[in-house]
N, C-alpha and C positions, 0 to 999 in steps of 0.2 A: 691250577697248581695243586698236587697232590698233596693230602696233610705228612705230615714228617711221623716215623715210625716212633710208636710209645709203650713203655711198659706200663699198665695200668694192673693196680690193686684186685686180686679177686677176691681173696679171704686169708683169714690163718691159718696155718698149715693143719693143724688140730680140728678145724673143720669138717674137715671130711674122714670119714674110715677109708681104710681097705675095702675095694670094691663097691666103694659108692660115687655117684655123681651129684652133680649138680648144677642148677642151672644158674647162667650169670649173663646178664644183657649189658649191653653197653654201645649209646650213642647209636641207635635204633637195631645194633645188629646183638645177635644171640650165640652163646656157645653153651655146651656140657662142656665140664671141666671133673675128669675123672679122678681120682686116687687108685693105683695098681696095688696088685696083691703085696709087692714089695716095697709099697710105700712113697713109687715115685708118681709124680702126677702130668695129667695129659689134658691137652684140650680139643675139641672139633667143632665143627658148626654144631648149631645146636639141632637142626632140624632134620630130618631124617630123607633120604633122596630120594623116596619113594614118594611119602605123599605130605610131608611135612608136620610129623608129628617132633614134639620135641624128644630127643632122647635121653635128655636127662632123669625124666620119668620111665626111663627104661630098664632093665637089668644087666647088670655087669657082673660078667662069671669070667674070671681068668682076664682075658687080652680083648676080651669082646662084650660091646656094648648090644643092646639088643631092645631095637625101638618096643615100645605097645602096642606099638596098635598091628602088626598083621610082622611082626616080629622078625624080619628083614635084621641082621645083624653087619656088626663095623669091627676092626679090628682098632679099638683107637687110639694105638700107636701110631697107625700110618693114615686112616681114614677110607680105607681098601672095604669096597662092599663085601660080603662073605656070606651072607644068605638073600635070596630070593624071599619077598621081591624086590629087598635092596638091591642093584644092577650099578648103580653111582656111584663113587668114589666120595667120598665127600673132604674137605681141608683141615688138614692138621695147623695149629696152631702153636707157635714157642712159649713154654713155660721157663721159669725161675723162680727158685726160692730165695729170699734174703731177708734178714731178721724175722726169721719165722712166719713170712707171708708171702703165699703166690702171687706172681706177678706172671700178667699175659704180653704179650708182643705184639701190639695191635699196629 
């Protein structure tokens, strides 16, 4: 039986700036959870398709997140690889805001 879909707490919205991430684990599995330049926020798997670094230790410039370690980027809107030697797609995840706290859609 598959578990039933849940919106779980990430932080408060004032958490994060513009253009930062951060990482959020929950029930062994990991995401980055981004804030955009215009303040809306996003989330992806958290490890990077190449060789599994996390990317929330990464930089975010615009629409694009951009692992550390051999700097493979993600667009993390969609989760669409956009540099080499990211080559993988990696999953977007549903956000929402309500009383001033992200919630994810697990």
């Amino acid at each position: 039986m598959t578990k039933p879909v849940a919106w779980v707490e990430v932080c408060a919205v004032d958490a994060l700036a513009p253009e930062e991430a951060m990482r959020f684990d929950h029930e062994g599995r990991s995401f980055a959870v981004i804030r955009s330049p215009d303040g809306n926020y996003f989330a992806i798997d958290g490890h990077c398709s190449h060789e599994k670094v996390h990317l929330a230790d990464g930089i975010v410039d615009g629409n694009i997140i951009e692992c550390p370690k051999h700097f493979g980027a993600f667009d993390y809107r969609t989760g669409e690889a956009r540099a080499l030697p990211a080559c993988i797609d990696i999953r977007r995840y549903e956000l929402k805001v309500a009383s001033n706290v992200v919630l994810i859609k697990i």
